[in-house]
Every structure is written in structure tokens, then in C-alpha cells.
KEDREN-916319 format. One line per field, with one value per residue (C-alpha): residue in one letter; chain; residue number from 1; x, y, z. Coordinates in steps of 0.25 Angstrom, whole numbers, plus 5000, padded with zeros to 4 digits. Layout:
BEGIN
code	(a_...) .
unit	(A_...) .
pos	(NUM_...) .
c1	(X_...) .
c2	(Y_...) .
c3	(Z_...) .
END
This chain:
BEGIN
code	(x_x_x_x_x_x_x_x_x_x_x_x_x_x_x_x_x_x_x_x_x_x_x_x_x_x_x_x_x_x_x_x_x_x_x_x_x_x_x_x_x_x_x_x_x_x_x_x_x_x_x_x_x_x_x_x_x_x_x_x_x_x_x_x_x_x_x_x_x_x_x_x_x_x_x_x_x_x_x_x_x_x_x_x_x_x_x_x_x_x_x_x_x_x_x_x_x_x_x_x_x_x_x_x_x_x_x_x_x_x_x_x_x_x_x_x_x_x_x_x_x_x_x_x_x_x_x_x) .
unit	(A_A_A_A_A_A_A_A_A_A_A_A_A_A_A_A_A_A_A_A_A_A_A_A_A_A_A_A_A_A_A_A_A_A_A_A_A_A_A_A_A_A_A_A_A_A_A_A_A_A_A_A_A_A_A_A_A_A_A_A_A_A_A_A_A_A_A_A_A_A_A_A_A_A_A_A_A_A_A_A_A_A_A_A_A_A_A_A_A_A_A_A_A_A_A_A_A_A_A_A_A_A_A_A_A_A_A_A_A_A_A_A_A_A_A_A_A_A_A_A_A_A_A_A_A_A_A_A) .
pos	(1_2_3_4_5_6_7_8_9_10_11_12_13_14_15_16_17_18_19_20_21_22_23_24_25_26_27_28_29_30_31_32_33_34_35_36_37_38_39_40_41_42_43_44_45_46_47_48_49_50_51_52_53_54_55_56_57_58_59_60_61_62_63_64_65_66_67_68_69_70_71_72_73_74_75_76_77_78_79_80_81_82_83_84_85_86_87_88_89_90_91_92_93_94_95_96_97_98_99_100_101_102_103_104_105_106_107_108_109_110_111_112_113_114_115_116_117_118_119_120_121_122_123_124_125_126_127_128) .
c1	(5235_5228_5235_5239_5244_5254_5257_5262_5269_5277_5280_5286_5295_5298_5304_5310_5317_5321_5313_5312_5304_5295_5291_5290_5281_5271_5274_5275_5263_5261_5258_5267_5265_5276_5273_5277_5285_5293_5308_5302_5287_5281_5270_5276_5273_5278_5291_5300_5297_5294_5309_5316_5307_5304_5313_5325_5327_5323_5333_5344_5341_5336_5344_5339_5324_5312_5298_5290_5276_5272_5258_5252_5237_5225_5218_5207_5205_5219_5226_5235_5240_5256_5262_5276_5289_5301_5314_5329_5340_5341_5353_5346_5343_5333_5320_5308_5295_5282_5274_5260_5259_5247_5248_5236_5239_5232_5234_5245_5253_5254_5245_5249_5255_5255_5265_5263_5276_5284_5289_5297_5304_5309_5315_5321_5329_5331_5336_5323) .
c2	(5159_5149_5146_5133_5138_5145_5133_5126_5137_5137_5123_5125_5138_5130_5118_5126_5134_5121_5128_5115_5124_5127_5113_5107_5116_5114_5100_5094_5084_5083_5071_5072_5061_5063_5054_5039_5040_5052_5050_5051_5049_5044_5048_5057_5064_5076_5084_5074_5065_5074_5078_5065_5058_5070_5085_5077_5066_5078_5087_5077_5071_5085_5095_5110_5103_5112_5109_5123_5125_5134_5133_5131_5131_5128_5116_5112_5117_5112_5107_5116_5111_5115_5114_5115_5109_5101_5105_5100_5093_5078_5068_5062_5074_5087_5087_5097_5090_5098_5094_5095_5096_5094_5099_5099_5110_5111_5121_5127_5113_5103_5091_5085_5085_5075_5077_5075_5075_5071_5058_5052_5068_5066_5052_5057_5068_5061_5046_5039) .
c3	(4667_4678_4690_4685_4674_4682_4690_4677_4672_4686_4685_4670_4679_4689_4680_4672_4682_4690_4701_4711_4721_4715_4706_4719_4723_4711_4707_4723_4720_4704_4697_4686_4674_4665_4651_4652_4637_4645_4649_4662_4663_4674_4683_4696_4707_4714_4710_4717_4709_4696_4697_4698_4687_4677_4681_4684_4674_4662_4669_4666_4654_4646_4645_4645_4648_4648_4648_4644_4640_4630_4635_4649_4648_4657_4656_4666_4680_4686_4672_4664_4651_4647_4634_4631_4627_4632_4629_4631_4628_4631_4630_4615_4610_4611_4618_4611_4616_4619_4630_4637_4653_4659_4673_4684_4695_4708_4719_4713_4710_4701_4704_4690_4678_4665_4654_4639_4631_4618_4625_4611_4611_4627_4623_4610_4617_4630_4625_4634) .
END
């Protein structure tokens, strides 16, 4: 394991322990691109921003969410590539949607990260 892959692999910890800390810590300046056909794409910048547009709308409208990789692999000199699946329970239905995460840390922190999902199974569970 790399040290970015072990940055990643704190970020999937600390999301899905609802460690605030310690996402602001490691996503304090990412640009976050979260896909245009999403519930809640968009382009974003920093956890503040993160939280109210992405964290907190999934938070209330999927229940049980998770977001885990089944694989986090290297990918370039400051890339790292996760694969994974979303899981929960949204108001229209359940949500099973694999997903690929491409993240860009530097320094120990996020600089970016660019989401590739199941768009057509988030708006089937969640109404959108």
C-alpha cells in the first residue's frame, strides 16, 4: 500500500464513521465533481461545501447509506483509483449502484476527486 492509498482508505473510515474531524482534515481544499445526472452533481469545493451539497442531502434522503470500495488501487504518481458500491435505502426504493472514484491526493490531502456512478439507479431509489 502507497501513502495515498492510505489517505483514501481514511477518507472511506472517516465517512463512514461520521468522523467530521477528520474529513475536514483531508478534504479542507478538494475539488470535488460529483456527476451532472447525480441527485446532487455538481462541481464543489471544500468539505463545507461537500457537506451541504453531497454528505448532507444523501444523509437525509438514503437511508443506511454507504459508499465502500472493494478496491483502492494506485494509479499514477498522485492518482488512486477506488472501486466500490453504494448502498441504502432511499424514499422510492433500494439503492445497489457500483461506483468508481477517482481521487488525486497530495500532501497527505485530497486536491480532487471526480465521481463515476449508476446515475439512472440513484434516481430510481431516491424519486429524483
Amino acid at each position: 500500500m502507497t501513502d495515498r492509498t492510505a489517505v483514501i482508505e481514511q477518507v472511506y473510515a472517516a465517512f463512514g464513521s461520521n468522523d467530521g474531524a477528520k474529513l475536514g482534515e483531508l478534504l479542507a481544499d478538494t475539488h470535488w465533481v460529483e456527476m451532472g445526472g447525480m441527485p446532487y452533481g455538481g462541481i464543489y469545493r471544500g468539505l463545507g461545501e461537500i457537506a451541504a451539497n453531497v454528505f448532507g442531502p444523501i444523509d437525509r434522503d438514503v437511508q443506511g447509506f454507504s459508499a465502500r470500495p472493494d478496491e483502492i488501487i494506485p494509479a499514477g504518481d498522485d492518482r488512486v483509483l477506488a472501486l466500490g458500491t453504494y448502498r441504502g435505502t432511499g424514499s422510492a426504493g433500494e439503492l445497489d449502484a457500483p461506483f468508481a472514484h477517482l481521487w488525486t491526493v497530495r500532501d497527505g490531502k485530497v486536491t480532487h476527486f471526480i465521481q463515476y456512478a449508476d446515475s439512472h439507479k440513484w434516481r430510481q431509489a431516491t424519486g429524483a
